[in-house]
C-alpha positions as a Markdown table, in Angstrom:
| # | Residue | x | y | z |
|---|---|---|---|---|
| 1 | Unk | 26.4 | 23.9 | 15.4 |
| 2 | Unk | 25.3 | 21.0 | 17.7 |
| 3 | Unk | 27.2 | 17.8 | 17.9 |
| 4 | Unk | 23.5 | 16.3 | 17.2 |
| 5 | Unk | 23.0 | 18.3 | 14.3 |
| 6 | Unk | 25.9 | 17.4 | 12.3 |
| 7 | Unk | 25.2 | 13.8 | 12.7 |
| 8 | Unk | 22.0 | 14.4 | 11.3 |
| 9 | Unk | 23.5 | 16.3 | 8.5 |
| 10 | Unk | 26.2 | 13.7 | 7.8 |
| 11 | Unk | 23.4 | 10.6 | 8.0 |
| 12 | Unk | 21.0 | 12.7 | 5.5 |
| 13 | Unk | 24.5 | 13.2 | 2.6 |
| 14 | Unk | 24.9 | 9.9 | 3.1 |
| 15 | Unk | 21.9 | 8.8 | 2.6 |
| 16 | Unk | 21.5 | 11.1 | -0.5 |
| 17 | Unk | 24.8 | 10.0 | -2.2 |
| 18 | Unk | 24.0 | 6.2 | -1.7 |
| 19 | Unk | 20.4 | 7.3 | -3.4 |
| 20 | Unk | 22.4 | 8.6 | -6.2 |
| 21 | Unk | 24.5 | 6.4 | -6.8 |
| 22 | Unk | 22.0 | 3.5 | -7.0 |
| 23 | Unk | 19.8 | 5.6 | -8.9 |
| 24 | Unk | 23.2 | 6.2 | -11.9 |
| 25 | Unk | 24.1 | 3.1 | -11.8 |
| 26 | Unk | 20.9 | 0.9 | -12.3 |
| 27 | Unk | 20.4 | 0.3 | -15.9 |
| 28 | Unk | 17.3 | 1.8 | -17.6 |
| 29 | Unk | 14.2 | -0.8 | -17.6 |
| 30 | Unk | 11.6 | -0.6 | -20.3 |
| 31 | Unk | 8.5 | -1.5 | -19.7 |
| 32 | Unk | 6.6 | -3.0 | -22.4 |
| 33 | Unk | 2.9 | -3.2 | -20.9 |
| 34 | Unk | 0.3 | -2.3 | -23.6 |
| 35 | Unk | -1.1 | -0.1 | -22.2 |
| 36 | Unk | -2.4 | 1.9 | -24.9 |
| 37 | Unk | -3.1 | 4.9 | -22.5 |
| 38 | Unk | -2.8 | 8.4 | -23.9 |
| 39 | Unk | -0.6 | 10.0 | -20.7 |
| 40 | Unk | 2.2 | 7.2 | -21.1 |
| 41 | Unk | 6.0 | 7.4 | -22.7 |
| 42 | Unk | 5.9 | 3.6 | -22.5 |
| 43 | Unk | 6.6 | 1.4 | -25.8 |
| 44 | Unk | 3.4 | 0.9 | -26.1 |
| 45 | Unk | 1.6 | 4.1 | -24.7 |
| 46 | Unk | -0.3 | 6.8 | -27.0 |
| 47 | Unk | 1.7 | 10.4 | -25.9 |
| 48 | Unk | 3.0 | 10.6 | -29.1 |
| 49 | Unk | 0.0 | 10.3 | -31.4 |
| 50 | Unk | -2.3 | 12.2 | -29.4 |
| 51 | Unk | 0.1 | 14.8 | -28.9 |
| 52 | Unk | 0.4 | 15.1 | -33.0 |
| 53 | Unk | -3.6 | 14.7 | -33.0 |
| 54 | Unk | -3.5 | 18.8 | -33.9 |
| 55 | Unk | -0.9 | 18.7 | -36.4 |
| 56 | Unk | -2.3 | 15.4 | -38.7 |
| 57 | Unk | -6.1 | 17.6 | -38.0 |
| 58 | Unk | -5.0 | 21.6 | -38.0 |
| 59 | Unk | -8.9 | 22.2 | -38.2 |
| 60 | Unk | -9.9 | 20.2 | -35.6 |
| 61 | Unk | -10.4 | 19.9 | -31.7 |
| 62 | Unk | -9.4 | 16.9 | -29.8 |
| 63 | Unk | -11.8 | 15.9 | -27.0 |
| 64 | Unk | -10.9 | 12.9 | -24.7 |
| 65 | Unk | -14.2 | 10.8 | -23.9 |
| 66 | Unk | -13.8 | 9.7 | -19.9 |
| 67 | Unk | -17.1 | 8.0 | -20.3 |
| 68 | Unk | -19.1 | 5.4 | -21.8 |
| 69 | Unk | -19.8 | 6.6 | -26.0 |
| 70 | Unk | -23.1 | 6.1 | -25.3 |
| 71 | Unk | -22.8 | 9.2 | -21.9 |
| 72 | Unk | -20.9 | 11.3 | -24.0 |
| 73 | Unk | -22.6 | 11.0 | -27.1 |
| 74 | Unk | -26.4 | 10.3 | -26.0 |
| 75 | Unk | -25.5 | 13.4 | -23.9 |
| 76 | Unk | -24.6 | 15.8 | -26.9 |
| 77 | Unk | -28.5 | 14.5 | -29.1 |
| 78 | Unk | -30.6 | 17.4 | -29.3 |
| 79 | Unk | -34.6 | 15.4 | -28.9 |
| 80 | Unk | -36.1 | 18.6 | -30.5 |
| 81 | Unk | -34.1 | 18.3 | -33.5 |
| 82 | Unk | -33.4 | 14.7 | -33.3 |
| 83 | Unk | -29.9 | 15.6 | -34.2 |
| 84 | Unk | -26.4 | 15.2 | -32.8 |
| 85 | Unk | -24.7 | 19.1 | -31.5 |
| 86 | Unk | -21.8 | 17.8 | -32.2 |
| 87 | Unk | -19.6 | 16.1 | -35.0 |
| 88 | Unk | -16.6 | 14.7 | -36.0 |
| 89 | Unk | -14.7 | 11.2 | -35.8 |
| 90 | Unk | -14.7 | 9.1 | -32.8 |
| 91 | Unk | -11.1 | 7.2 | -32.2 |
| 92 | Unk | -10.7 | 3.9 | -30.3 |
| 93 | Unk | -6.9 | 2.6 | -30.5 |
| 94 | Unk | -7.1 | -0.4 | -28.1 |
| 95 | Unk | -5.8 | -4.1 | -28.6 |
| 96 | Unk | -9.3 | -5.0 | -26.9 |
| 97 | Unk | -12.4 | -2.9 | -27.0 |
| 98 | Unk | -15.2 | -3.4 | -24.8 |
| 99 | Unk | -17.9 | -1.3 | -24.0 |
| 100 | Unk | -21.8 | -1.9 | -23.8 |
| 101 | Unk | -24.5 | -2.4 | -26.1 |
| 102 | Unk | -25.9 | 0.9 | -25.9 |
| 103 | Unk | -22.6 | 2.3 | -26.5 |
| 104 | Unk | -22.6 | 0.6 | -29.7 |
| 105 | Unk | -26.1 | 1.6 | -30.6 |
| 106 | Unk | -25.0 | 4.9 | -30.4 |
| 107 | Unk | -21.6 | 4.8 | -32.4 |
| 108 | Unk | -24.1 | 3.3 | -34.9 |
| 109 | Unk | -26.5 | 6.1 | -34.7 |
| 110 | Unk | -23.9 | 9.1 | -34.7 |
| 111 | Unk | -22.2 | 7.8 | -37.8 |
| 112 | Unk | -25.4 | 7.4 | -39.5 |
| 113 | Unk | -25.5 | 11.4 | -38.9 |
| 114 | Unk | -22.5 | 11.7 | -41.2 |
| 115 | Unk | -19.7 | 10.9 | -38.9 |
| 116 | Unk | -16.7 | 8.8 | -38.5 |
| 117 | Unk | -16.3 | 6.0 | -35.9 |
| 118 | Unk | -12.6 | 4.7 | -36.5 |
| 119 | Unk | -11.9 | 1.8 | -34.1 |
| 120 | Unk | -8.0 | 0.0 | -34.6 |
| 121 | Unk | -8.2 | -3.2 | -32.1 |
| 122 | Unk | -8.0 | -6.9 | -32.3 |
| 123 | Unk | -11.3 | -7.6 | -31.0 |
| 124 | Unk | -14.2 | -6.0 | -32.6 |
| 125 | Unk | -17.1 | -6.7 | -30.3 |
| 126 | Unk | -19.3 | -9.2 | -32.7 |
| 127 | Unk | -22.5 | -6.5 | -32.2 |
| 128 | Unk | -20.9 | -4.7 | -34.8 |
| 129 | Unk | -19.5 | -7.4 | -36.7 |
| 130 | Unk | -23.1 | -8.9 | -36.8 |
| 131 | Unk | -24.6 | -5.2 | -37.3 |
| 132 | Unk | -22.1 | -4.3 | -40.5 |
| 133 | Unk | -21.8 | -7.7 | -41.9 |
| 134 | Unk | -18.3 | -8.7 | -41.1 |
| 135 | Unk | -16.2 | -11.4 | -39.6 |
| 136 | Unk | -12.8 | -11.5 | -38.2 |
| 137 | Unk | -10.0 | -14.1 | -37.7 |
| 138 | Unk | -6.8 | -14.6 | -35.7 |
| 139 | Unk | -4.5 | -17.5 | -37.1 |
| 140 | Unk | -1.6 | -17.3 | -34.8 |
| 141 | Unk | 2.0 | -16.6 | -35.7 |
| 142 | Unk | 5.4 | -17.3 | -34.3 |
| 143 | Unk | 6.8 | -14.4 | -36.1 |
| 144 | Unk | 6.0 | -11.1 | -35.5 |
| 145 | Unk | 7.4 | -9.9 | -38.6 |
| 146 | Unk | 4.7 | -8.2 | -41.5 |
| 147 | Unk | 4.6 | -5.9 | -43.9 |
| 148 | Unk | 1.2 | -3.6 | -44.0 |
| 149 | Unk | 0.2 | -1.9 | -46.9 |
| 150 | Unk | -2.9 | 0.2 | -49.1 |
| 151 | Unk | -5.1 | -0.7 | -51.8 |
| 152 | Unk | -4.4 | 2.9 | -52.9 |
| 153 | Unk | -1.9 | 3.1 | -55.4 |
| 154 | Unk | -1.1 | 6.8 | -54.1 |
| 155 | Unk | -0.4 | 5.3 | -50.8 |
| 156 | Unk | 1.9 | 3.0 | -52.1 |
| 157 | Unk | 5.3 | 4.8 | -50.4 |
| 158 | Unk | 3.4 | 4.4 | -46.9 |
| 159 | Unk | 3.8 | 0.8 | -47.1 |
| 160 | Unk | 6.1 | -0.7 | -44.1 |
| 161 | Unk | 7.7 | -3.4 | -42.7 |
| 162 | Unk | 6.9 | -4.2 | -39.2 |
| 163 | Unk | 9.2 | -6.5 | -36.8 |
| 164 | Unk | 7.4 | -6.2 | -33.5 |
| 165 | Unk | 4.1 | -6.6 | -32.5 |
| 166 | Unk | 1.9 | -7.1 | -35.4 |
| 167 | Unk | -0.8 | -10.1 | -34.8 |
| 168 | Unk | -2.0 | -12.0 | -37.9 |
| 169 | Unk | -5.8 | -10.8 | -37.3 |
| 170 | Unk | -7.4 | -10.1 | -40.2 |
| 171 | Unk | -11.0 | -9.4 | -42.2 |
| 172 | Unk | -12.1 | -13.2 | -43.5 |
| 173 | Unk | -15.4 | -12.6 | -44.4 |
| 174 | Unk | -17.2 | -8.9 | -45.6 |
| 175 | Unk | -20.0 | -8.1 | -47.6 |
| 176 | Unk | -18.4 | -7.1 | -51.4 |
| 177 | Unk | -21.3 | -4.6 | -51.8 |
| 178 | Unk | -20.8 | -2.7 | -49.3 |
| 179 | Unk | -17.7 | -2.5 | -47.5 |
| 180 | Unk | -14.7 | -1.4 | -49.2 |
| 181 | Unk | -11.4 | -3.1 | -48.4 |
| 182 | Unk | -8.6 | 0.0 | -47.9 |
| 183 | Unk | -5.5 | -2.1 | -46.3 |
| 184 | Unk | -4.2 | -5.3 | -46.1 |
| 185 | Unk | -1.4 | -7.1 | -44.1 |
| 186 | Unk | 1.1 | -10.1 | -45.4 |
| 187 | Unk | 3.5 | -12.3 | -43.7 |
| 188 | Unk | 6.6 | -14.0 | -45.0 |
| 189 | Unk | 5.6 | -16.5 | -47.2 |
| 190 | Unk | 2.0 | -16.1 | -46.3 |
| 191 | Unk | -1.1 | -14.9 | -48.4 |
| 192 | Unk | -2.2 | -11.7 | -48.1 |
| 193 | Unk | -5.1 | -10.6 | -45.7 |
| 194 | Unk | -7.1 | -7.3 | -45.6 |
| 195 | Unk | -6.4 | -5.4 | -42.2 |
| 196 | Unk | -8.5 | -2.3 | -42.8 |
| 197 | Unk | -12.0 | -2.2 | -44.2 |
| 198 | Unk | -14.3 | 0.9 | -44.7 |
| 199 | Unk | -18.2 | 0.7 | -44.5 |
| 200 | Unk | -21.0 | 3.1 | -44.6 |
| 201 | Unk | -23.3 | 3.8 | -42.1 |
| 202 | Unk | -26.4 | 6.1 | -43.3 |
| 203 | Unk | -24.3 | 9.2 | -44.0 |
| 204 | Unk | -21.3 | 8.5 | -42.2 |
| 205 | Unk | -18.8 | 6.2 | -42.5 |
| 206 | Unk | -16.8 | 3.3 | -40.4 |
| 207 | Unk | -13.3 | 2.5 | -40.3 |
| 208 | Unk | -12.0 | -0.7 | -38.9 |
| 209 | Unk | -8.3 | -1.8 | -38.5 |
| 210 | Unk | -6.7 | -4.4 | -36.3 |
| 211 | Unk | -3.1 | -3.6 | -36.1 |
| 212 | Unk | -3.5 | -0.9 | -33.2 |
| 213 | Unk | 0.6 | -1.6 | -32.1 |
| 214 | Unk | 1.0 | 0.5 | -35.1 |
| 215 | Unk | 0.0 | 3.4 | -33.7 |
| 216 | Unk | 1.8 | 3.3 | -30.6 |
| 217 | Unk | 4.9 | 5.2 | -29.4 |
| 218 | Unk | 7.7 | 2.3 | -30.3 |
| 219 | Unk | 6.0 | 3.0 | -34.1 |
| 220 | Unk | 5.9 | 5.9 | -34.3 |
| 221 | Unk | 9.5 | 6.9 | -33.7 |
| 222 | Unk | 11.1 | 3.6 | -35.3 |
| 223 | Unk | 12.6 | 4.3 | -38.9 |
| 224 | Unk | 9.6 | 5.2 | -41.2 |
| 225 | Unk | 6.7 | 3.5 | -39.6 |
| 226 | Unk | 5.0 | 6.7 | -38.8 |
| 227 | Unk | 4.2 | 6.7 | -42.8 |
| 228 | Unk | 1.8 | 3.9 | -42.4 |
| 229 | Unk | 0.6 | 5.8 | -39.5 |
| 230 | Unk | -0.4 | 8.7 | -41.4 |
| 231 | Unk | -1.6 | 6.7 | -44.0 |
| 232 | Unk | -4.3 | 5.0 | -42.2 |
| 233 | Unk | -5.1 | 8.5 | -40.4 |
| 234 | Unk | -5.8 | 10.2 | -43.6 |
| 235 | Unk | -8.9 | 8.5 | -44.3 |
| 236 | Unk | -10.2 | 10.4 | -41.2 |
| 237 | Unk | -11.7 | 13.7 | -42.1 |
| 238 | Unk | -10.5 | 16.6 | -41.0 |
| 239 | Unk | -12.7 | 17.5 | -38.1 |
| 240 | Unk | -12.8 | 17.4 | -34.3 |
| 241 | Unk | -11.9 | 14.4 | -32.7 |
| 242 | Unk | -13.5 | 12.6 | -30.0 |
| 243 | Unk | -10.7 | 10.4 | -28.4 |
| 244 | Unk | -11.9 | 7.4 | -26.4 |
| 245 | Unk | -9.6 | 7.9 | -23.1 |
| 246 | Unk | -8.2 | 4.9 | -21.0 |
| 247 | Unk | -8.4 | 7.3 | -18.4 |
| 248 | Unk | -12.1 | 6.7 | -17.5 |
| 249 | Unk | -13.3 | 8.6 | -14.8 |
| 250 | Unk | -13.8 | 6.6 | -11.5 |
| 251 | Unk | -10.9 | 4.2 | -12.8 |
| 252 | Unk | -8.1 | 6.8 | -13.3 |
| 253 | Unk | -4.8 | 6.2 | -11.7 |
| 254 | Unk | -4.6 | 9.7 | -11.6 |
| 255 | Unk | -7.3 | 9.9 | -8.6 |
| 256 | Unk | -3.9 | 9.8 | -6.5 |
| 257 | Unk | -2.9 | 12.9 | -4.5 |
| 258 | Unk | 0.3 | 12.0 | -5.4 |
| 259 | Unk | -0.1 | 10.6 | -8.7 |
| 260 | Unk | 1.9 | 13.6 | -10.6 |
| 261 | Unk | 5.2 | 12.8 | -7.9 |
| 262 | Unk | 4.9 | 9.2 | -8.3 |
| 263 | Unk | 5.0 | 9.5 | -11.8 |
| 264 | Unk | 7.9 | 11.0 | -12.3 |
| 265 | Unk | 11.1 | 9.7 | -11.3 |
| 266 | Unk | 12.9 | 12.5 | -9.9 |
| 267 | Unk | 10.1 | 13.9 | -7.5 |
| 268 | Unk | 9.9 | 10.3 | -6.7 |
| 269 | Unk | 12.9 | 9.8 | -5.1 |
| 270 | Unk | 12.2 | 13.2 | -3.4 |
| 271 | Unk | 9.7 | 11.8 | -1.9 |
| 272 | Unk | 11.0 | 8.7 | -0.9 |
| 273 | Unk | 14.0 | 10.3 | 0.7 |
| 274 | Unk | 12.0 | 13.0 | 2.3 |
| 275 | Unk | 10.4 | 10.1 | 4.1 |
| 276 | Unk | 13.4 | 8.7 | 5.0 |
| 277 | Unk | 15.1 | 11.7 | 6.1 |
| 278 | Unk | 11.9 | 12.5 | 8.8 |
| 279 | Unk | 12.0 | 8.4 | 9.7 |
| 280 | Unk | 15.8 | 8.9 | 10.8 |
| 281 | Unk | 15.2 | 12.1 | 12.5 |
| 282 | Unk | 12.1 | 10.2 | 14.8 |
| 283 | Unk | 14.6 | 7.3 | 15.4 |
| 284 | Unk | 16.9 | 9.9 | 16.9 |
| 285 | Unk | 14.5 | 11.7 | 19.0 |
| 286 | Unk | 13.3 | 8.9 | 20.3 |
| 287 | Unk | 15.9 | 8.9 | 22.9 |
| 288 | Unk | 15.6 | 11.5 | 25.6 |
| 289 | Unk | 17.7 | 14.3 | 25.5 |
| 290 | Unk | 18.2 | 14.8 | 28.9 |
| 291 | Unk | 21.1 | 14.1 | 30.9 |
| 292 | Unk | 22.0 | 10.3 | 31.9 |
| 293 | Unk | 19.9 | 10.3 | 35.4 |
| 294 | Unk | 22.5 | 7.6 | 38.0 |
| 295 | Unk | 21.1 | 5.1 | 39.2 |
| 296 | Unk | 21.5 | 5.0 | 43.1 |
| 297 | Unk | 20.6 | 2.2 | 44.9 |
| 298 | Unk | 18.6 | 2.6 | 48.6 |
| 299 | Unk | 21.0 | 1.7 | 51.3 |
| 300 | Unk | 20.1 | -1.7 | 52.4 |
| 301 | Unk | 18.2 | -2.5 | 55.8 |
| 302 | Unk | 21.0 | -3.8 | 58.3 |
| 303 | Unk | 18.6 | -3.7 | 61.2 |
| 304 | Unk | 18.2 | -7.4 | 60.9 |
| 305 | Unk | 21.9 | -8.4 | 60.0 |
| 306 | Unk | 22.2 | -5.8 | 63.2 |
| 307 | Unk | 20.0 | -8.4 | 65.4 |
| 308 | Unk | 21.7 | -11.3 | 64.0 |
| 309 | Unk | 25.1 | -10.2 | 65.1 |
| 310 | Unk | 23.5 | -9.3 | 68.5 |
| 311 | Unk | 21.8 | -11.9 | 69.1 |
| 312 | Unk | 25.0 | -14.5 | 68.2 |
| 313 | Unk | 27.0 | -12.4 | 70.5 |
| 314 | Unk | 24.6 | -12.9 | 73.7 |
| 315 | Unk | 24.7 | -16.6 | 72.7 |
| 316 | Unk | 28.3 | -17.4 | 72.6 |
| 317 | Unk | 28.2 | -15.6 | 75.7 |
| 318 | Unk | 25.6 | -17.6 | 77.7 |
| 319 | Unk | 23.9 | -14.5 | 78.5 |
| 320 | Unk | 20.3 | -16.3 | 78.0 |
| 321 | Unk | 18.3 | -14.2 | 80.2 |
| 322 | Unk | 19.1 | -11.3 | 78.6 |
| 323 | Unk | 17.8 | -13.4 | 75.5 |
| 324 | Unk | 14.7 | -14.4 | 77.0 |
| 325 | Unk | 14.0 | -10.5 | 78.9 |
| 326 | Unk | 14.8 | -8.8 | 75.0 |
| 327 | Unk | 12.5 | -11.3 | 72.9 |
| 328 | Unk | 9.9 | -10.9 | 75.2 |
| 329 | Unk | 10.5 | -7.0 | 75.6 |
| 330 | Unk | 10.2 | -7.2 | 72.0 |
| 331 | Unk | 7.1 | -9.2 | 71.4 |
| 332 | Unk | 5.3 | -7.2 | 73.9 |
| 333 | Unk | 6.4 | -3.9 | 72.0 |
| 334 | Unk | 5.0 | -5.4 | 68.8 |
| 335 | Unk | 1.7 | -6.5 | 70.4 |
| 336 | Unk | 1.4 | -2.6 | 71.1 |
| 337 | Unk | 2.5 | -1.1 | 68.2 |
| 338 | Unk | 0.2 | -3.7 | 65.3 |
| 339 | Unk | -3.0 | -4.5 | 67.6 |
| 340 | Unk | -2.9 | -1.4 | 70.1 |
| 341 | Unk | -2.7 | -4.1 | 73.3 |
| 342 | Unk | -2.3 | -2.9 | 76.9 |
| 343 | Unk | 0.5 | -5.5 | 77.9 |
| 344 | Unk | 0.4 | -4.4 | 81.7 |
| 345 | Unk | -1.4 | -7.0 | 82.6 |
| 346 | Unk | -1.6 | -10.9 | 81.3 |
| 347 | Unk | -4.2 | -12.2 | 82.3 |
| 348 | Unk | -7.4 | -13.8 | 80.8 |
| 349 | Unk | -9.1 | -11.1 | 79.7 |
| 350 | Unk | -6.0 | -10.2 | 77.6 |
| 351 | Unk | -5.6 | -13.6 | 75.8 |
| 352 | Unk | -9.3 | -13.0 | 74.8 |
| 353 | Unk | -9.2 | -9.6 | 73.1 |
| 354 | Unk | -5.2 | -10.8 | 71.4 |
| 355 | Unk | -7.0 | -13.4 | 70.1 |
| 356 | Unk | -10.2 | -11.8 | 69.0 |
| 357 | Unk | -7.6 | -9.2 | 67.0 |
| 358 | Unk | -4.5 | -11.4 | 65.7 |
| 359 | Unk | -7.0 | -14.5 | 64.2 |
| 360 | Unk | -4.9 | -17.1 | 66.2 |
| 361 | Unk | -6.7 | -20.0 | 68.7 |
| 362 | Unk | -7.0 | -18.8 | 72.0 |
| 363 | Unk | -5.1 | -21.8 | 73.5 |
| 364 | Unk | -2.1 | -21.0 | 71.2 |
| 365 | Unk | -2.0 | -17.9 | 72.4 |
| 366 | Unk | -2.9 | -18.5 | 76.4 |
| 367 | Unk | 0.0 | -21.3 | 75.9 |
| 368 | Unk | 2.5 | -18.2 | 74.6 |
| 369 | Unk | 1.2 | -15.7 | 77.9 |
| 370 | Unk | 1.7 | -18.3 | 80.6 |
| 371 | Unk | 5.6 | -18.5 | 79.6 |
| 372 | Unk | 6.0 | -15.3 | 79.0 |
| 373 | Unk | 4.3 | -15.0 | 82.9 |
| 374 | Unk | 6.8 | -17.8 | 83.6 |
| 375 | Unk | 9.8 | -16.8 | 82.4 |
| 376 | Unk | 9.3 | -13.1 | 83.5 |
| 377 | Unk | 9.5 | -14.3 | 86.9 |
| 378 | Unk | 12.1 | -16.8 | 86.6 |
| 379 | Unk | 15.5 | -16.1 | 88.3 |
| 380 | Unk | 18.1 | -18.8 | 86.3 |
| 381 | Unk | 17.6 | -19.0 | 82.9 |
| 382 | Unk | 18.7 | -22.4 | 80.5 |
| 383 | Unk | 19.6 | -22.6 | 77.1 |
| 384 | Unk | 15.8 | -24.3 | 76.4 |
| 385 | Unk | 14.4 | -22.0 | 77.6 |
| 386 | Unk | 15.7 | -19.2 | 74.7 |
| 387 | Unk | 14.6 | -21.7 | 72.2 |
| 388 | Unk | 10.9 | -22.3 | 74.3 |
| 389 | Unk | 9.9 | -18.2 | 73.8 |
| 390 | Unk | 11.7 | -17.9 | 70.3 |
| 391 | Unk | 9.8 | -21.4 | 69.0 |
| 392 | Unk | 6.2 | -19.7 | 70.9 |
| 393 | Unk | 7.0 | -16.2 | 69.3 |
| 394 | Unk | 7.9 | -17.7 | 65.8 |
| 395 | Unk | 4.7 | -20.0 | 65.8 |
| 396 | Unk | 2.5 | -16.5 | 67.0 |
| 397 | Unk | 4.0 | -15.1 | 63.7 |
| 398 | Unk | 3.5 | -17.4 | 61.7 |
| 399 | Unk | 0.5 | -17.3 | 58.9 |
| 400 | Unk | -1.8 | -19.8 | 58.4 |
């Protein structure tokens, strides 16, 4: 095994046991949104009833509605009959229900075919209230605290004390003749207020409640509040069940690829670390795996340091004409080699065609020939006249 490999290894345990041990030690959160959905453990999810859907309705099927009532339903309406294919109770537990007017229209029209449309929420859309006769009132209270009850004598060991959740929203106004009042709700030192009303609808039949909290998965496994649970269920008759999903398709959360892993904790973290674990292993690729390359550095020009030297040496010797002879030798050589110049002979025709091909002013460099033609044929040689040809040669090389 690779040195790289076990560091690898040992980063990845690491990483794992830190996970873990954040993971045991951080207390357990609950999360109280209401969100009433059917797929949630939450306080205040629906799991638990609509799991026991089949047991409180053993002759029934439970359908989940991902659509409007008025798709679903106006979808099952046979127009050669001018009957519905289907029946059954429609259920809406929601704190707020909202849904359009056609929707409505057709609740109204599939329970006048001798259904049930059973809706537990503290907003009844005022279409219906108008449409059945019926008003509804919230006086607010600091205390949560209520006890629910029946009118039915029978039911009269379902009756339970709430502590959490309960919202003094209640029935104020109904019409007497028609509507029959079936539960009621009362808070400490506080009248009592009906909570659950029934009213016919041509054959069928509408049940209206607004304590939905009761029905949600903190109830339902608290004490003995499932009782009032199953109290307000068995007015629902025993056949299928049309279950109005929060789960409505277009809106789902479950539209996720990952929605299953992200929901659960365990293949969560998975995840996560997975992620993590390929995020280390790039960081430590990114480096090359090749062997350090040295860096060697080019040996350094000494030609000029070389001339320097020289060139100091011939002048603390006085030797200027072999100063003068070299820097001329030199310049010539260069006029060779960068503008391809014949340097046999000087004369006029030469300054011309040098000028013409280095850019410089003919009398510059007619001025820079005739000493070079001067000094060639000098004999004695002064210390001015090394700094005449090097100033000329400089001022030849110089840009302007």
């Amino acid at each position: 095994m690779s040195k790289t490999l076990k560091i690898y290894i040992g980063v990845l345990v690491v990483i794992i046991i830190v996970a873990m041990s954040i993971e045991s030690s951080k207390p357990v959160t609950i999360d109280w949104t209401e969100t009433y959905n059917e797929r949630h453990t939450k306080p205040y999810g629906l799991k638990i009833l609509h799991k026991e859907f089949s047991n409180l309705f053993d002759k029934a099927s439970v359908k989940n509605i991902r659509n409007t009532p008025y798709e679903y339903f106006n979808a099952k309406y046979d127009w050669d009959t001018y009957k519905y294919t289907v029946e059954g109770s429609y259920i809406s537990i929601n704190p707020y229900y909202y849904t359009d007017e056609s929707s409505l229209n057709e609740l109204l029209d599939f329970a006048s075919e001798g259904n049930t449309i059973f809706m537990s929420t503290h907003e009844i859309p005022r279409y219906i209230q108008d449409s059945l006769g019926f008003r509804t009132k919230y006086d607010y209270k600091l205390s949560t605290e209520a006890e629910l009850g029946f009118s039915n004598y029978n039911l009269k060991h379902n009756v339970i004390s709430f502590e959490k959740g309960i919202k003094n929203i209640y029935f104020s106004e109904i019409d007497t003749l028609t509507t029959i009042p079936l539960g009621y709700q009362k808070f400490s030192n506080d009248s009592i207020y009906t909570n659950f009303i029934k009213i016919p609808v041509g054959d069928g039949t509408f049940l209206l409640h607004t304590q939905p909290v009761v029905f949600t998965n903190f109830h339902l496994l608290k004490d003995e509040h499932y009782k009032y649970a199953e109290g307000v269920l068995g007015y629902i008759p025993n056949k299928d069940i049309y279950f109005d999903s929060q789960n409505k398709y277009g809106v789902d959360e479950s539209n996720s690829p990952l929605r299953f892993i992200l929901s659960e904790p365990a293949l969560r973290w998975a995840w996560f670390l997975s992620l993590l674990t390929l995020l280390v292993f790039i960081l430590f690729n990114v480096k090359r795996k090749q062997r350090i390359v040295k860096i060697i550095n080019p040996l350094e020009n000494t030609t000029v340091d070389f001339a320097k030297t020289i060139g100091n040496l011939f002048y603390e010797t006085k030797d200027h004409e072999n100063v003068v002879r070299k820097k001329i030798t030199y310049f010539l050589e260069h006029l060779r080699n960068e503008y391809l110049m014949n340097t046999q002979a000087l004369d006029e025709r030469f300054v011309k065609r040098l000028a013409l091909k280095s850019g410089k002013k003919q009398e510059d460099i007619f001025e820079l020939i005739s000493l070079i033609i001067k000094l060639k044929k000098k004999v004695h040689f002064q210390e001015q006249d090394v700094l005449n040809i090097t100033k000329a040669i400089e001022r030849f090389h110089k840009k302007e």
